[in-house]
Each structure stands twice: as C-alpha cells, then as structure tokens.
matplotlib code that plots the C-alpha trace (Angstrom):
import matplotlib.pyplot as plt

x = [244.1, 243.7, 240.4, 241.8, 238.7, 237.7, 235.5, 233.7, 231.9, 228.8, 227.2, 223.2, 221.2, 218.3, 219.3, 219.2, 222.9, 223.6, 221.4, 223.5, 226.6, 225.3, 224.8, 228.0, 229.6, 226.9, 228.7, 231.9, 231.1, 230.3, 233.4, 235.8, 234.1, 233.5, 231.6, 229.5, 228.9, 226.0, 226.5, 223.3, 224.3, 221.1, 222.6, 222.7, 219.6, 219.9, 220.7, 217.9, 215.8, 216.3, 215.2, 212.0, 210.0, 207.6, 209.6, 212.0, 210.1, 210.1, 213.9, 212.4, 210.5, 213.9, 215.6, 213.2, 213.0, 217.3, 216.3, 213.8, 216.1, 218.9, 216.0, 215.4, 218.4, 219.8, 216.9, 217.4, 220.8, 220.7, 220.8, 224.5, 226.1, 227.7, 225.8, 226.5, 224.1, 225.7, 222.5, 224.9, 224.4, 226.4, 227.7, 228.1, 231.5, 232.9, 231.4, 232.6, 236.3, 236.1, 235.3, 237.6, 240.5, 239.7, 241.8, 238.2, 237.8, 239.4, 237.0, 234.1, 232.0, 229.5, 226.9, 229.0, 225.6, 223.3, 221.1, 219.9, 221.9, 220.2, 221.7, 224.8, 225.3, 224.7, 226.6, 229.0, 229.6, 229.5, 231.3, 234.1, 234.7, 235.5, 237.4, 240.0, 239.8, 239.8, 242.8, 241.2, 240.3, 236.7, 234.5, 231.7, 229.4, 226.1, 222.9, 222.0, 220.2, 217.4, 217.1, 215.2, 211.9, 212.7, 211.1, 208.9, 210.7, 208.4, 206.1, 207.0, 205.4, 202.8, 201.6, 198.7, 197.4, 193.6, 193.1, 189.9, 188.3, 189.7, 192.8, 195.3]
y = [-129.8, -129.2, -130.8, -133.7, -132.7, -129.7, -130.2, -133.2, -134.3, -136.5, -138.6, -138.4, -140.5, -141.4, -144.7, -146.5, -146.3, -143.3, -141.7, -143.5, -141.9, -138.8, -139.5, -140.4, -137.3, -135.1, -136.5, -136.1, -132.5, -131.3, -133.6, -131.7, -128.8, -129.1, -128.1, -130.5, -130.6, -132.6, -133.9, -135.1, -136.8, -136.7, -139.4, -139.2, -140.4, -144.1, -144.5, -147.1, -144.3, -142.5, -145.3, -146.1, -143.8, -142.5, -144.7, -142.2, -139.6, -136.0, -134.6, -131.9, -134.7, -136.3, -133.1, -132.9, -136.1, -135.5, -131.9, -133.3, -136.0, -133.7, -131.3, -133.8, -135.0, -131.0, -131.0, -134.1, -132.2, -130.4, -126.8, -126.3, -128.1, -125.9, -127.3, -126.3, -128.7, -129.4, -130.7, -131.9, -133.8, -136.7, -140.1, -140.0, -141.5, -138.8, -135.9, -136.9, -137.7, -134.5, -132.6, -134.8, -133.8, -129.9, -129.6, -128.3, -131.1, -133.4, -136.7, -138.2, -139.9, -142.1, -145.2, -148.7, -149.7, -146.6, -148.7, -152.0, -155.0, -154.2, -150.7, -152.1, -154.3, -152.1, -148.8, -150.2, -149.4, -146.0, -146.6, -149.0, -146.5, -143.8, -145.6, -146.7, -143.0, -140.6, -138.6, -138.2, -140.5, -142.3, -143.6, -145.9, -146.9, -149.0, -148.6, -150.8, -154.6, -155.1, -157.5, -161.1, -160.8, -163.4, -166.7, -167.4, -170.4, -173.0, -174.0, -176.9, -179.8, -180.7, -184.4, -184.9, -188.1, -189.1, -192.1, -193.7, -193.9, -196.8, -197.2, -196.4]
z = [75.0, 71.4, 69.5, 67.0, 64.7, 64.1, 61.0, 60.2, 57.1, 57.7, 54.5, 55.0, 53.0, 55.7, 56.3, 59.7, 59.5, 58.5, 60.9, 63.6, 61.8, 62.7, 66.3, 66.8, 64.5, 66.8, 70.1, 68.6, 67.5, 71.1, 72.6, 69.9, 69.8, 65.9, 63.0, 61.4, 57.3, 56.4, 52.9, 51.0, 47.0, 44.4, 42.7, 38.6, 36.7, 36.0, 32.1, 32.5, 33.7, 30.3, 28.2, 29.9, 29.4, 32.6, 34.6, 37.0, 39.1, 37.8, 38.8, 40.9, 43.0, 43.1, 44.6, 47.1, 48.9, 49.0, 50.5, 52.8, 53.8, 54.8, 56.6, 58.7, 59.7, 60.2, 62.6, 64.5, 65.9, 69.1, 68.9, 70.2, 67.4, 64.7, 61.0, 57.7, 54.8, 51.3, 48.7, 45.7, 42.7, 41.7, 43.2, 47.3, 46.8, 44.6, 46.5, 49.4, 48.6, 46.6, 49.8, 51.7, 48.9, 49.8, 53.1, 54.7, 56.6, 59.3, 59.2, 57.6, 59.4, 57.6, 57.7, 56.9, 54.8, 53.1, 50.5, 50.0, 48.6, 45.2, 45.3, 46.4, 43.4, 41.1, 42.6, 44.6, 48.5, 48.7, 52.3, 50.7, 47.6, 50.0, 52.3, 49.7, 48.2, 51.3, 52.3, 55.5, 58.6, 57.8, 60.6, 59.8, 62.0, 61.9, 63.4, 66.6, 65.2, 66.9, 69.7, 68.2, 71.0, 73.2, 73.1, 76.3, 77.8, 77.7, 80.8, 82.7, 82.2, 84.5, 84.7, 86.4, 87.7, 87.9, 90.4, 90.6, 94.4, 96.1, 93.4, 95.7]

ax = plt.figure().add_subplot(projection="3d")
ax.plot(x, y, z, "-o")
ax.set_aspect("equal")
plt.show()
C-alpha cells in the first residue's frame, strides 16, 4: 500500500496545542512513512511596538525564543522520524499557505488554538486563516483538557445519640 502523505507540514509555536499537533503528525510520520517540516513564524513587529519606544524586546531576542521554540520541539521527536526545521519571518497564516501553495507538501497539521484570546483578536486564527486558504488537507488538533480533580464525595452523615444512664 502506497503512503497517502508523504510530506507533512507541522505549524510550531510552543503551545499546548500545537505541541499535540506534532504528536499526532509524529505518529502519522512513522504510520506513512513521511517527512516532517517543522515551520516556526517570527511574527512582524507590532506597529504599536514601533511607536512606543523600549517597549518590544530587542529583534534578536525575538528570533531566539522562535529558534529555541522550534529546538525544542525538533528534539521532542523520536530519532526515526525524517525532520527538516523552517525559522521564517512573517504571519503563520501566510507562511504556511505559501508552503502549502508550493506542491512540497501533502498535509498540514497544526494546533486548532496557538495564542491567547488576546492574540486572537487582534491577529485572527491562524488555524481558521489557513483552513479557508490551504490547497492542501489541514488537520487540527488540540491538546488533552485536563481532568477537573475530583471532588471527594462527601462522608456520610453520622448521627450519634448520647442517652443518659437510665433514659432508655
């Protein structure tokens, strides 16, 4: 049987679902036999950022935390999974329909939520954007929510019943 995917595109941006993206694109890899592209976006400078002055980190320090971020999750993959790491500037969204527009690649696999509903509002889903926009087949996926601890049941209730000597 022939693989279905053959290259895959993973978005990394460190989040809790995007790190379960790459999971699943890691057991997908090894299923199809596939090569996995990891695909880090160090997104533009804020125009806000340019106004304020002091107020955005130092673009090098920027680049980093990106590098470091797509460092990490090259090294969370097990050794017998083909990786190749893309560090690129510009939007998530547009880098990754870009590379999805190439012909290079067979899926993208991605987390359904990267930032914070801040983010969101102000960007746009990243996740939504390329879904409308991708050539290709997209699969999101979302990290596991963790289990509410459970609430101890409470103890029965105990009556007790304190009888004088010769009471009853």
């Amino acid at each position: 049987m022939s693989s279905v995917y053959r290259s895959i595109l993973v978005a990394v941006d460190g989040s809790p679902d995007a790190e379960a993206a790459l999971k699943h694109a890691a057991a997908l890899a090894r299923d199809q036999n596939a090569r996995l592209t990891l695909l880090t976006a160090i997104p533009p400078l804020p125009a806000t950022a340019l106004l304020a002055s002091g107020a955005a980190p130092p673009r090098s320090e920027v680049i980093r935390h990106y590098a470091e971020t797509l460092r990490h999750a090259t090294d969370s993959l097990p050794d017998d999974i083909s990786v190749t790491t893309l560090l690129v500037e510009g939007t998530a969204a547009r880098a990754l329909i870009q590379r999805a527009e190439s012909g290079d690649y067979d899926l993208i696999v991605m987390g359904s939520h990267g930032h914070g509903r801040l983010h969101t509002s102000l960007m746009g889903c990243v996740s939504q954007k390329v879904l409308h926009a991708s050539p290709i087949p997209v699969l999101l996926a979302r990290a596991p929510r963790e289990e509410p601890a459970p609430v101890p049941a409470a103890a029965p209730a105990r009556t007790v019943v304190d009888t004088a000597p010769g009471l009853t």
